[in-house]
OpenMM code with the backbone's topology and positions (N, CA, C; nanometers):
from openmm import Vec3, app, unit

residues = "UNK UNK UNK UNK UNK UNK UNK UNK UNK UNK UNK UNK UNK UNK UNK UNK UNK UNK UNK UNK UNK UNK UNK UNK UNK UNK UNK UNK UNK UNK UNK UNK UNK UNK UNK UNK UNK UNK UNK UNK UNK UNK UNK UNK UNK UNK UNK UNK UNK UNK UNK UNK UNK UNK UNK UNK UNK UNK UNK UNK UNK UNK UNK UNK".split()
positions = [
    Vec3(1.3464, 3.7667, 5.5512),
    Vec3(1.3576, 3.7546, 5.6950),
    Vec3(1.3570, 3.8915, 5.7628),
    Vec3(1.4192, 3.9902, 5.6965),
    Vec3(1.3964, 4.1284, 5.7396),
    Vec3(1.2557, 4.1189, 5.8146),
    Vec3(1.1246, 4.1198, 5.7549),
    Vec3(1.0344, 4.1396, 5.8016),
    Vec3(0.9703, 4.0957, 5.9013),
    Vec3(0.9843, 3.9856, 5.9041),
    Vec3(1.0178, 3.8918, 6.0427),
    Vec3(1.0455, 3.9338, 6.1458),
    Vec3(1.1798, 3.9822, 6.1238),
    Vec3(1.2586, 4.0575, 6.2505),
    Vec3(1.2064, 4.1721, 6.2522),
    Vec3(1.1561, 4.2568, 6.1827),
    Vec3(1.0506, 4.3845, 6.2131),
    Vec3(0.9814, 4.3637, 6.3620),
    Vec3(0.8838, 4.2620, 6.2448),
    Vec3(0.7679, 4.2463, 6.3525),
    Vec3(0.7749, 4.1661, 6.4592),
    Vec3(0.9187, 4.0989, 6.5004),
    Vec3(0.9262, 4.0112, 6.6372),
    Vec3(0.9718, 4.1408, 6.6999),
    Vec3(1.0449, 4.2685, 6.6718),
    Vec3(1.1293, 4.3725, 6.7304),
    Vec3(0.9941, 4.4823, 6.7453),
    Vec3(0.9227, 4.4112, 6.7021),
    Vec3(0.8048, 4.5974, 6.7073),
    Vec3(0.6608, 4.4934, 6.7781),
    Vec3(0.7015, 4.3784, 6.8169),
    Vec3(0.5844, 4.3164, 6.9093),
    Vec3(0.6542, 4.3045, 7.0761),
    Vec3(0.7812, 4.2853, 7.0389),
    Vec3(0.8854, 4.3321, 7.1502),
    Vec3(0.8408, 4.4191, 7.2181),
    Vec3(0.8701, 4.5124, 7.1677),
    Vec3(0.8660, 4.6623, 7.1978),
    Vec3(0.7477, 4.6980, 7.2514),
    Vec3(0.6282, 4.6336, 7.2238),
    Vec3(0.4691, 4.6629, 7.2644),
    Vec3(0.4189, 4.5730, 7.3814),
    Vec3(0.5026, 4.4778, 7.3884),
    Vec3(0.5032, 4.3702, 7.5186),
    Vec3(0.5505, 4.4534, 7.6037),
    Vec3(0.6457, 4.5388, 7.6239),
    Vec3(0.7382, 4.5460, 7.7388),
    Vec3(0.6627, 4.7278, 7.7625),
    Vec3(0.6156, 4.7856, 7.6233),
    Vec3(0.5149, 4.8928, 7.6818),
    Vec3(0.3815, 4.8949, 7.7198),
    Vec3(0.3071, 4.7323, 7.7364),
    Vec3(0.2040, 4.7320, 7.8043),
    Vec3(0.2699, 4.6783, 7.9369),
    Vec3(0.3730, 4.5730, 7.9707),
    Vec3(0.4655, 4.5660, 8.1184),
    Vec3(0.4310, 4.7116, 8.1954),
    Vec3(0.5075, 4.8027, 8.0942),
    Vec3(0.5071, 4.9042, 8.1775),
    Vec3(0.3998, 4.9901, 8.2547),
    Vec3(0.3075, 4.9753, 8.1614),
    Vec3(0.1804, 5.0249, 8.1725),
    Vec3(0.1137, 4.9648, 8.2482),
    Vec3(0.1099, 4.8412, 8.2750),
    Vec3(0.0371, 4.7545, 8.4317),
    Vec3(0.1180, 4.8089, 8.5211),
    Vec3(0.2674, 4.7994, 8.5607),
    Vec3(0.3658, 4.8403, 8.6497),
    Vec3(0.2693, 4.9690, 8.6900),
    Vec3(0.2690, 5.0543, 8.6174),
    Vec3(0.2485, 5.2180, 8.6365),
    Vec3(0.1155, 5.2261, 8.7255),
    Vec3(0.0218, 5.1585, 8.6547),
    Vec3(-0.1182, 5.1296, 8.7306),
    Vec3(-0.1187, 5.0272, 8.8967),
    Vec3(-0.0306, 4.9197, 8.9320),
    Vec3(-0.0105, 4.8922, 8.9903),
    Vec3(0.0105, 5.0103, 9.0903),
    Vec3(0.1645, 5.0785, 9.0585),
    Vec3(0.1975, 5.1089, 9.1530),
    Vec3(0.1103, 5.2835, 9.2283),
    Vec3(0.0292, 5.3260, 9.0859),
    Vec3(-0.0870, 5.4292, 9.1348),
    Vec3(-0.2111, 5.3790, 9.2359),
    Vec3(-0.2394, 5.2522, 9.2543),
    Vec3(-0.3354, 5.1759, 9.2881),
    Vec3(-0.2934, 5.1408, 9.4209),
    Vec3(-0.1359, 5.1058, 9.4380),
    Vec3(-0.0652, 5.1094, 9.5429),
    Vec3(-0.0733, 5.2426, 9.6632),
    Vec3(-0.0501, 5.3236, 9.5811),
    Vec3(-0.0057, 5.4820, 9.6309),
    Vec3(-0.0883, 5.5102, 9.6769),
    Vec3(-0.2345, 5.5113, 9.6227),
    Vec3(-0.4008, 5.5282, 9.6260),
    Vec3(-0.4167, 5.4820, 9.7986),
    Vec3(-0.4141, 5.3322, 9.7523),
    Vec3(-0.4121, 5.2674, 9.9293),
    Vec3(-0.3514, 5.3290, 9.9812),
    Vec3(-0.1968, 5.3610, 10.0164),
    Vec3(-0.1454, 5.4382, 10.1490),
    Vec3(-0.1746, 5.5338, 10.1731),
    Vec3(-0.2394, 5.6282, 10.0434),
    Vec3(-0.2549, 5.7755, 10.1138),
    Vec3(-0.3907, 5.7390, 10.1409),
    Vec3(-0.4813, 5.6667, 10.0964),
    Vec3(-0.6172, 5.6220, 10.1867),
    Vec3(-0.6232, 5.5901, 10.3227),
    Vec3(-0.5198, 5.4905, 10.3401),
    Vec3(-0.4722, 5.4451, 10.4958),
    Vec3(-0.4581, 5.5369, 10.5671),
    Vec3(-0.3408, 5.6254, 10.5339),
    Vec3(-0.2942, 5.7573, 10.6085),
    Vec3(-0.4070, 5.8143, 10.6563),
    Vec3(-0.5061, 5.8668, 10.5878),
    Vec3(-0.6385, 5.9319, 10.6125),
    Vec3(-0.7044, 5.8990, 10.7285),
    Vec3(-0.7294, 5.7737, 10.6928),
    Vec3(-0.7917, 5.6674, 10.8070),
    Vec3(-0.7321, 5.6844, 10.9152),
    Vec3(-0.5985, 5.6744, 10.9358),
    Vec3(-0.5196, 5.6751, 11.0864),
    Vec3(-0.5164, 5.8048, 11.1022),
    Vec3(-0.4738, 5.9104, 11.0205),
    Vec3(-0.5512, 6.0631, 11.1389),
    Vec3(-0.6761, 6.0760, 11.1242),
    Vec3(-0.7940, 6.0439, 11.1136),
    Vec3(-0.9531, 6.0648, 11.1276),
    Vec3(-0.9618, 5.9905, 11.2656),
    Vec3(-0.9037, 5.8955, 11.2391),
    Vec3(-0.8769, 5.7763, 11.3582),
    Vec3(-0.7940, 5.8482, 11.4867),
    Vec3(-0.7275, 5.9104, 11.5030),
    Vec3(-0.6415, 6.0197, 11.5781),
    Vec3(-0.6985, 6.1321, 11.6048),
    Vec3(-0.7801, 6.1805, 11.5486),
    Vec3(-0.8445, 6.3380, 11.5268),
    Vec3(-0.9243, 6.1942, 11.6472),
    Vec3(-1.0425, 6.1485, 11.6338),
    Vec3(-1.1293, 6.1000, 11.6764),
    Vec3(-1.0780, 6.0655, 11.8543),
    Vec3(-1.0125, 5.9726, 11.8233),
    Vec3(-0.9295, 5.9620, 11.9799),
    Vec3(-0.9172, 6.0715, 12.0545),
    Vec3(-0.8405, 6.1949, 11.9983),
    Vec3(-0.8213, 6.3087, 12.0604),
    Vec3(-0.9341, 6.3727, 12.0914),
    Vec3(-1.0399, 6.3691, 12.0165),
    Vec3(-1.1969, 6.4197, 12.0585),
    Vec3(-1.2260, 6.4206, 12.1632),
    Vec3(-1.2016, 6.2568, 12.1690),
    Vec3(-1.2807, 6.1682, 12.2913),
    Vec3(-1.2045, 6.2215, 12.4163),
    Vec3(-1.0687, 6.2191, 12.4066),
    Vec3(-0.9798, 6.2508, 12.5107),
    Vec3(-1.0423, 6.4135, 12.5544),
    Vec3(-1.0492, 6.4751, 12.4915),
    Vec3(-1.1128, 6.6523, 12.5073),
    Vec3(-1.2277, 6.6193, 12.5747),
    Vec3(-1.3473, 6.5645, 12.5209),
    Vec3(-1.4263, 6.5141, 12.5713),
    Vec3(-1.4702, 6.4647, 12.7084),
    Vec3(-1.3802, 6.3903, 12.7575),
    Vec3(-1.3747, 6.2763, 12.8592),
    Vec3(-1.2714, 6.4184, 12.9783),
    Vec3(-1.2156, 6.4376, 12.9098),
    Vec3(-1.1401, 6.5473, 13.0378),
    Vec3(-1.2669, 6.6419, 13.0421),
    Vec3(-1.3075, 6.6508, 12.9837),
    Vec3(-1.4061, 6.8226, 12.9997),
    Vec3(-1.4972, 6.7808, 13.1098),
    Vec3(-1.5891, 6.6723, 13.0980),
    Vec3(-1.6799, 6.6090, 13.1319),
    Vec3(-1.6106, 6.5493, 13.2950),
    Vec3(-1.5295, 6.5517, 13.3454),
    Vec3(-1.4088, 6.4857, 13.4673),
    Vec3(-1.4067, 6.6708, 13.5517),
    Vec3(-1.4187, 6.7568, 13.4399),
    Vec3(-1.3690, 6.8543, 13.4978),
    Vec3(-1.4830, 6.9275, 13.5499),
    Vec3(-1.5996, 6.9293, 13.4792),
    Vec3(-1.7448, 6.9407, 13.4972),
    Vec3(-1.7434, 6.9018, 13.6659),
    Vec3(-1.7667, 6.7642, 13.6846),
    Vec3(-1.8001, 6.6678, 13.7918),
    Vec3(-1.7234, 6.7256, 13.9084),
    Vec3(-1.5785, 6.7832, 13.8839),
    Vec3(-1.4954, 6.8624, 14.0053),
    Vec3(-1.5443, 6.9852, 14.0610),
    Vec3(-1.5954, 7.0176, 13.9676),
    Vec3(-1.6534, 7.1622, 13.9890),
    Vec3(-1.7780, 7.1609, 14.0621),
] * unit.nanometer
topology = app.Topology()
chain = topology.addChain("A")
for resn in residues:
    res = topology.addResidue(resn, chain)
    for name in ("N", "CA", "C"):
        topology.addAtom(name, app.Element.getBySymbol(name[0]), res)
């Protein structure tokens, strides 16, 4: 029975270190997206602010 219990304790052990190993990838895949997002919302901000520079310059043009 020894051996038994080996290999239920050392298939154990390889279950719960591939767990971990999806967990790990999950949560890099996770991380990936928000700092992607982040990007997006200041390109998205940079862009707005353009327009805003833009749109005043062009207002200030027309006064002149």
């Amino acid at each position: 029975m020894g051996i038994l219990d080996d290999a239920k304790e050392t298939i154990g052990q390889a279950a719960k270190q591939a767990g971990r190993a999806v967990e790990d990838t999950v949560d890099k895949v996770k991380d990936k997206a928000e700092e992607l997002q982040a990007e997006a919302e200041v390109k998205k901000a940079e862009a707005e602010r353009d327009s805003v520079k833009a749109r005043n310059e062009a207002k200030d043009q027309l006064r002149d």
